[in-house]
Structures are given as structure tokens and as C-alpha cells.
C-alpha positions as CSV (number, residue, x, y, z in Angstrom):
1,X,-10.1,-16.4,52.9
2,X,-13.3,-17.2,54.7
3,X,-14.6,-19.1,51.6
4,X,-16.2,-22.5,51.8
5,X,-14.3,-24.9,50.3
6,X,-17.1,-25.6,47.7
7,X,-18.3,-22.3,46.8
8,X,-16.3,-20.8,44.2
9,X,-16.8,-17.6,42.4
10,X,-16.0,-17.7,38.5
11,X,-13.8,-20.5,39.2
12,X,-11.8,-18.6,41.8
13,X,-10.2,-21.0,44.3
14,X,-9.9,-21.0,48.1
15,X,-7.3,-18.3,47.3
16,X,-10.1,-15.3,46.7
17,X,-9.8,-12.4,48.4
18,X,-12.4,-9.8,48.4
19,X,-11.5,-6.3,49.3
20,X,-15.2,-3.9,49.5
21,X,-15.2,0.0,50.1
22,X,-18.4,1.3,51.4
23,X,-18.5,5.3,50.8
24,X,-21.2,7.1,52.0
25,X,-21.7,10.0,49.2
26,X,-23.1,13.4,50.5
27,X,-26.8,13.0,48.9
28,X,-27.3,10.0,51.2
29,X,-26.4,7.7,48.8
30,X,-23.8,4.7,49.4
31,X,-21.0,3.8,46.7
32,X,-20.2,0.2,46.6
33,X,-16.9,-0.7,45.4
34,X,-15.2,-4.3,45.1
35,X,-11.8,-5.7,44.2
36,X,-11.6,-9.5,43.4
37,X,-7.8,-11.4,43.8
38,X,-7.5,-14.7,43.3
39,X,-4.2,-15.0,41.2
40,X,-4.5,-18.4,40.9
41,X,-7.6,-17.6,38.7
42,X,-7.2,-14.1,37.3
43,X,-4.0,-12.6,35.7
44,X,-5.1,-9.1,37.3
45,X,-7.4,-7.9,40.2
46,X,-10.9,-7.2,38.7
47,X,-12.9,-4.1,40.5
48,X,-16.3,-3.3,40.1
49,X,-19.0,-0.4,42.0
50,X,-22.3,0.4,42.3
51,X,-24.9,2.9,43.8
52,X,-26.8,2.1,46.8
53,X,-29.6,4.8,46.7
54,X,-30.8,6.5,49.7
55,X,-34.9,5.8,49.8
56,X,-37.0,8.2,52.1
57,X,-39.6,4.8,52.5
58,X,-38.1,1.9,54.8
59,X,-36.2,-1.0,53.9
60,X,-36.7,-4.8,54.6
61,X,-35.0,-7.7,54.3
62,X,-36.7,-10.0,51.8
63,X,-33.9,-12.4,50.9
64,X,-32.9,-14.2,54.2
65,X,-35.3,-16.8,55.4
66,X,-35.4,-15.6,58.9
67,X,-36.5,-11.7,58.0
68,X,-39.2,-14.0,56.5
69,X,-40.3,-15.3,58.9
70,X,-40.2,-11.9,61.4
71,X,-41.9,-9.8,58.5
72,X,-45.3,-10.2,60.3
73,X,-43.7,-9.1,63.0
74,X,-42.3,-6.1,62.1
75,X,-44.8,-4.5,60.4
76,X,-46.8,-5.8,63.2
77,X,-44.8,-3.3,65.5
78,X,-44.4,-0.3,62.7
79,X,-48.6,-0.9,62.6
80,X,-48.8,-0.1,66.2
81,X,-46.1,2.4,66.6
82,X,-48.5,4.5,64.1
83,X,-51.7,4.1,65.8
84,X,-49.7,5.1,69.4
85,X,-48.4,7.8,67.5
86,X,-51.8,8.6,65.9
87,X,-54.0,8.5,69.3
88,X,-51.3,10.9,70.8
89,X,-51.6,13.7,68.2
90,X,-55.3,13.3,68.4
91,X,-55.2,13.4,72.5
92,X,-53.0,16.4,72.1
93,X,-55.3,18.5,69.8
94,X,-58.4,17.3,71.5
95,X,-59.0,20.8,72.6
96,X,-58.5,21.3,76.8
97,X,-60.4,22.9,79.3
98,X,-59.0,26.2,78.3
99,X,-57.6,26.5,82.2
């Protein structure tokens, strides 16, 4: 359930449930798994799974409008955690007084 009325999935009805498994693997990556029931549509649950794969680099939203809107914003912030981070190191090894 949870469905909108008007949003059907290969003609599934307000019926459809959804069942998901999220399975961390132990390389990092995530295995995505999926039943559909609807048996109003389908003579049989259908399953499916994928791979998520675990990326060293960052991930951003890019499909919902308000991450769009915030992207600026964000990198914004990662642009000046790096240059705090940066002037740190370079105040640490700035050679001291030697005291």
C-alpha cells in the first residue's frame, strides 16, 4: 500500500506491494533486491537485484529538485572545509621556533 491512486506500475493496482532487501556485501558494496505482489496483476511475485557499488569519491543527489537547488551550497561548504583543512596543514608544518 502506500501507492497513489494514479500511479501504477506495469499495470499493477492499488494492491502492489513492494518488499526491498538492502545487503551490505563485505567489499563495501550494497545488494539491492526487490519482490513485486500485486496478484491482481501478476500470477506470481516477480524479484529482481542489483549492485550498488561502493565509490571512494562522494556522492550527490542529482535527481530531486531540491538537492538542485542546495548543490551550490554544498560544494560551497566541501570548498571551504578544504581550504580550512589546507591552511591548517600548512600552519602546522610552517616550521616553529624550535623552543
Amino acid at each position: 500500500m502506500n501507492f497513489h491512486p494514479r500511479t501504477f506500475l506495469r499495470g499493477s493496482t492499488q494492491e502492489l506491494h513492494v518488499t526491498e532487501r538492502l545487503t551490505l556485501q563485505p567489499n563495501g558494496d550494497i545488494l539491492y533486491q526487490f519482490t513485486m505482489d500485486d496478484p491482481a496483476t501478476w500470477e506470481t511475485p516477480w524479484s529482481g537485484e542489483y549492485i550498488w557499488r561502493n565509490r571512494p569519491e562522494l556522492l550527490y543527489e542529482y535527481a530531486c529538485h531540491e538537492g538542485n537547488y542546495a548543490m551550490g551550497n554544498t560544494l560551497r561548504g566541501a570548498r571551504i572545509l578544504e581550504a580550512d583543512a589546507a591552511a591548517a596543514k600548512a600552519g602546522s608544518t610552517g616550521g616553529g621556533s624550535g623552543d
